[in-house]
N, C-alpha and C positions, 0 to 999 in steps of 0.2 A: 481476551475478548470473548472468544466462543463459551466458556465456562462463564462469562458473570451475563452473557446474552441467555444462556440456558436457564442458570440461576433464575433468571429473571422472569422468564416468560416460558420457560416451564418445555419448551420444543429448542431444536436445533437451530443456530443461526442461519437462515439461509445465505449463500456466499456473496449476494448483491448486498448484507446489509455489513460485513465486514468491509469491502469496498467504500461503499458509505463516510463509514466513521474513519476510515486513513480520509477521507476528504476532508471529512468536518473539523478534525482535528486540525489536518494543517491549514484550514477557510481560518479555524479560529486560534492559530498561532500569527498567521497573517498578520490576523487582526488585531491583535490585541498588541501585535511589536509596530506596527503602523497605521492604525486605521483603517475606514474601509477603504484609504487612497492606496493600502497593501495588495488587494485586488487588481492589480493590471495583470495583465497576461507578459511583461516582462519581468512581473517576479514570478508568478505560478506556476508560468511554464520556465522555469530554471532547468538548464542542460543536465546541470549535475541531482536532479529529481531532491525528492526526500524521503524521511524515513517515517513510514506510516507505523502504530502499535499494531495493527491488525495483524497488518500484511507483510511489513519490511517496505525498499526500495521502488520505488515508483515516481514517473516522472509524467505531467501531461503535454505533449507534445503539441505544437502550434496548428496543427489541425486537429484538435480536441482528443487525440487517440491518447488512452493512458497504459504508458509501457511499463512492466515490471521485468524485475530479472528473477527467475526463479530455480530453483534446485532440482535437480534432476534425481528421483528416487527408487529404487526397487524395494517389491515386497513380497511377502511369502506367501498373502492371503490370509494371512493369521493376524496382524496386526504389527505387525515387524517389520521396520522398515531399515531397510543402509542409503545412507547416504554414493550416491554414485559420482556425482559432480554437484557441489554446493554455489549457492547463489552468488553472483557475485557482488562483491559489498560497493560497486559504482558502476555507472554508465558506460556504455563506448561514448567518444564522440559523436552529436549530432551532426549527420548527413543534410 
């Protein structure tokens, strides 16, 4: 995403517009496997989230919050990073 956003428009994606397109994307998988009757907040907001291109793992929660699980990394300042604890590839259960 970041590479065909730069491509494109010549600057950095800024990280609201990666956000974004994991939304659009799954607004328009929704769609296109159900109509817009796929828009209820009982499929959207699904426990076990989805997998966005951008971002990875995300789920919208039923008071509109959008959780991701993300990977924990160290770096050297050079550009170098290790993986320390990697994301994890599902939800806890909702509380």
């Amino acid at each position: 995403f970041t590479r065909r956003f730069e491509g494109s428009y010549e600057y950095p994606a800024p990280r609201v517009a990666s956000l974004a397109y994991d939304l659009v994307v799954l607004f328009g998988r929704l769609i296109g496997e159900g109509g817009l009757s796929a828009l209820t907040p009982e499929i959207w907001q699904d426990e076990n989230g989805f997998v966005g291109p951008a971002n990875g793992l995300f789920r919208i929660r039923n008071n509109h919050v959008c959780e991701r699980n993300y990977a924990i990394l160290k770096t050297d300042g050079r550009g170098k990073k290790e993986i320390l604890d990697p994301a994890s590839p599902v939800f806890a259960k909702a509380e």
